[in-house]
C-alpha positions, 0 to 999 in steps of 0.5 A: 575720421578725423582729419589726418592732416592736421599736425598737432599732437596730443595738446599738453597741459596748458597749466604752470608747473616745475619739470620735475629731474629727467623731464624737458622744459616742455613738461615731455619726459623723455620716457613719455617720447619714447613711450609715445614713438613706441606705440607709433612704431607699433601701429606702423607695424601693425597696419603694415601686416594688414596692409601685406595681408591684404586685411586692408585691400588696395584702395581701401580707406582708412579711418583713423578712429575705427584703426584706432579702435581695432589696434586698441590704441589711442588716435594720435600714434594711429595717425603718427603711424598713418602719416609715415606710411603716407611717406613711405608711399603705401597710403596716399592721401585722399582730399578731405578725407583721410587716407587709403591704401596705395594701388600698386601700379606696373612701374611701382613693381618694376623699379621695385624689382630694379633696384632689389636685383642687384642688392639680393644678388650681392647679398648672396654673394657675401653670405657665401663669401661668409660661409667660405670663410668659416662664418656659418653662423645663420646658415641653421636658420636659413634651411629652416625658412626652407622648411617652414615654406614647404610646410605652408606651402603643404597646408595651403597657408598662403600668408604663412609661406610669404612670410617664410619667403620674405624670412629667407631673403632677410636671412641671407642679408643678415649672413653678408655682414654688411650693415650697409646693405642691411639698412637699405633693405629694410626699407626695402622690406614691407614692399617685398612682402607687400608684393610677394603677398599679392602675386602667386607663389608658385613651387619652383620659387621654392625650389629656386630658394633651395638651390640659392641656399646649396650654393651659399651653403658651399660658400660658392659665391658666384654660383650664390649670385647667379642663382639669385639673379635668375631667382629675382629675375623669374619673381619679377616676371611671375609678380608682373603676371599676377598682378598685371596679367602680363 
């Protein structure tokens, strides 16, 4: 693998020439930067679904060159992309070696579940608030992830269900209106699905999620945020359980 701790990007033309009308004084178009963060946020985003679908195990290292090759994609967004994840605390660095996935300890899950509670909870709450003042607009989508749950769940689809799983809790942040509380949880986002991807997925959590919908489709704002709370409460102790055997 080549080493990820260098800091360079691609080396550009070393060679004089004019920037031609849209381009910076270093030669970059700024085209070529946004082509260029794309393709980062690309492979982010693809070794974050291999990392939640456990293609990438815990502990598993990474060589950047053969990512490369399975992304079909040049080294340096591969690396870009590696480097935020590190960042993001989902890879850590090895000595001399690149990098491998994180091993989630117990405290990693707790703070995650400590900090999740309150905002899933509030969320439902302004999702029924919503719903009680007439906005229903994402109620459709959400009994959907419902359905799609049920149906994964029918076919033994594991990764399927975990991903209609994640979908509803998503939902419902979208149904609060609040663009605050949505920018906190995407970056909450990929550790939710890492976990709910690792840990059991036991039916009444289904059930749970029905419940949670009822109450916000009533635009019942306390009952929402109490359903949630025993919802995410009742996660964390099945994803300690899984994960931790206690």
């Amino acid at each position: 693998m080549a080493d990820s701790s260098r800091t360079g990007a691609a080396a550009t033309s070393s060679g004089s020439h004019t920037p031609a009308s849209g381009t910076s004084g270093s030669g970059t178009s700024s085209s070529g930067k946004s082509a260029s963060a794309s393709l980062s946020a690309r492979a982010r985003e693809a070794v974050l679904q291999r990392i939640v679908d456990r293609r990438y195990a815990q502990g598993a290292r990474l060589v950047e060159r053969e990512v490369a090759e399975e992304l079909d994609m040049s080294r340096v967004p591969v690396r870009e992309a590696l480097r935020a994840l590190v960042a993001e605390g989902l890879l850590e660095l090895l000595p001399h070696s690149g990098v491998r996935v994180r091993r989630l300890e117990r405290t990693d899950v707790e703070h995650l579940y400590e900090v999740w509670e309150p905002l899933a909870v509030q969320a439902s709450r302004l999702a029924a608030r919503a719903v009680a003042a007439h906005d229903t607009e994402g109620l459709t989508a959400l009994e959907a992830t419902l359905h799609q749950a049920e149906s994964a769940a029918a076919a033994d689809e594991g990764t399927r269900e975990v991903a209609a799983h994640t979908a509803f809790h998503e939902g419902v942040v979208a149904m609060s209106g609040n663009p605050l509380l949505t920018r906190v949880m995407e970056q909450l986002s990929w550790q939710l699905r890492l976990v709910f991807g690792l840990r059991e997925e036991p039916a009444h959590m289904r059930a749970q999620h029905a419940e949670m919908y009822r109450h916000i489709a009533a635009g019942d704002a306390e009952a929402a945020g109490a359903s949630t709370l025993l919802h995410v409460r009742d996660s964390r102790a099945v994803a300690l359980r899984s994960l931790f055997g206690h």
